[in-house]
DRENRO-652212 format. One line per field, with one value per residue (C-alpha): x, z, y. Coordinates in steps of 0.2 Angstrom, whole numbers, plus 5000, padded with zeros to 4 digits. Layout:
BEGIN
xx	X,... $
zz	Z,... $
yy	Y,... $
***
This chain:
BEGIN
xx	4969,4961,4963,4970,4960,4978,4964,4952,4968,4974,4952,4954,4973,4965,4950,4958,4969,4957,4951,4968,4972,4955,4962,4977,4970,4959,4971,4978,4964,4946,4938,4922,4921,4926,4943,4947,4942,4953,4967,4966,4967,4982,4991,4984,4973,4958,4940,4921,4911,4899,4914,4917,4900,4899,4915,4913,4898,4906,4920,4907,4898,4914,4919,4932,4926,4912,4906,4900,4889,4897,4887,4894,4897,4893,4876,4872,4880,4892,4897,4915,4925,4937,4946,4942,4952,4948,4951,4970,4974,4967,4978,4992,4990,4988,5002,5013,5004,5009,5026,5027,5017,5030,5046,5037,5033,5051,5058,5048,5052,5070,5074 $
zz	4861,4878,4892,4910,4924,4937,4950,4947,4948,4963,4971,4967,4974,4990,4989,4988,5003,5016,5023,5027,5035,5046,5051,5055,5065,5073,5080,5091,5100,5099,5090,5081,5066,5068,5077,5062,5051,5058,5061,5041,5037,5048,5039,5023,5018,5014,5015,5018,5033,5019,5013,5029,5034,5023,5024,5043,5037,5025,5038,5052,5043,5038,5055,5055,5066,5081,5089,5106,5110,5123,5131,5126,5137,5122,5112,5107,5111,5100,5092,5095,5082,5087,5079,5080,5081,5063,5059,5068,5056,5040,5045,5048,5031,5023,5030,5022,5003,5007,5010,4995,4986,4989,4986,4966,4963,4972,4959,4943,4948,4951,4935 $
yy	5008,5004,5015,5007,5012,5009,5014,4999,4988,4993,4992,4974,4971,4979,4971,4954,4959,4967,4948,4944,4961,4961,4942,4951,4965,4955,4944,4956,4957,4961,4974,4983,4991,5009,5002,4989,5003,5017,5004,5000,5019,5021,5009,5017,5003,5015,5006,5012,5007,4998,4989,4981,4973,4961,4954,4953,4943,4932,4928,4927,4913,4904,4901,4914,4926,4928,4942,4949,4964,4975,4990,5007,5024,5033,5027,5009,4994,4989,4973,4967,4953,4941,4928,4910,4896,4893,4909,4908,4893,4900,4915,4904,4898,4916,4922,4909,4913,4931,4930,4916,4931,4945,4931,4929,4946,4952,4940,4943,4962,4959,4950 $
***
């Protein structure tokens, strides 16, 4: 019988969910890595600084996301996201799967 690895399931859950949680955060206002990171981890959503880079990327060439750089008091400059107007509609649209999301599974639970 084939053992379940519960902790590779619950990578990809977050996996599939950290775009829409950086849309989220991001939409509150501006922000560089370390903040969306530490902002993740508070809410327990744990993720690596390599983890993020590329989905920045991804949602930077989208159209999702731009970025400024921004001189720093403390070392290099750093490079601040922000949500685009495209990045506001497709978060619109997330936030209606998700609640569609949680209404399913609260009903296939529920049963």
């Amino acid at each position: 019988m084939e053992t379940i690895n519960v902790d590779n399931i619950k990578a990809q859950m977050r996996k599939g969910i950290l775009e829409y949680c950086i849309l989220s955060i991001l939409s509150k206002g501006d922000a560089y890595v370390s903040n969306i990171i530490n902002e993740l981890k508070e809410s327990e959503m744990i993720v690596v600084e390599g983890t993020m880079y590329p989905l920045l990327t991804r949602q930077k060439n989208q159209g999702l996301l731009s970025y400024r750089w921004e001189e720093s008091t403390q070392g290099p400059p750093r490079k601040y996201y922000a949500i685009t107007d495209k990045g506001k509609a497709v978060l619109e649209e997330l936030d209606i799967v998700w609640a569609d999301l949680v209404r399913v599974i609260d009903n296939i639970r529920n049963k």
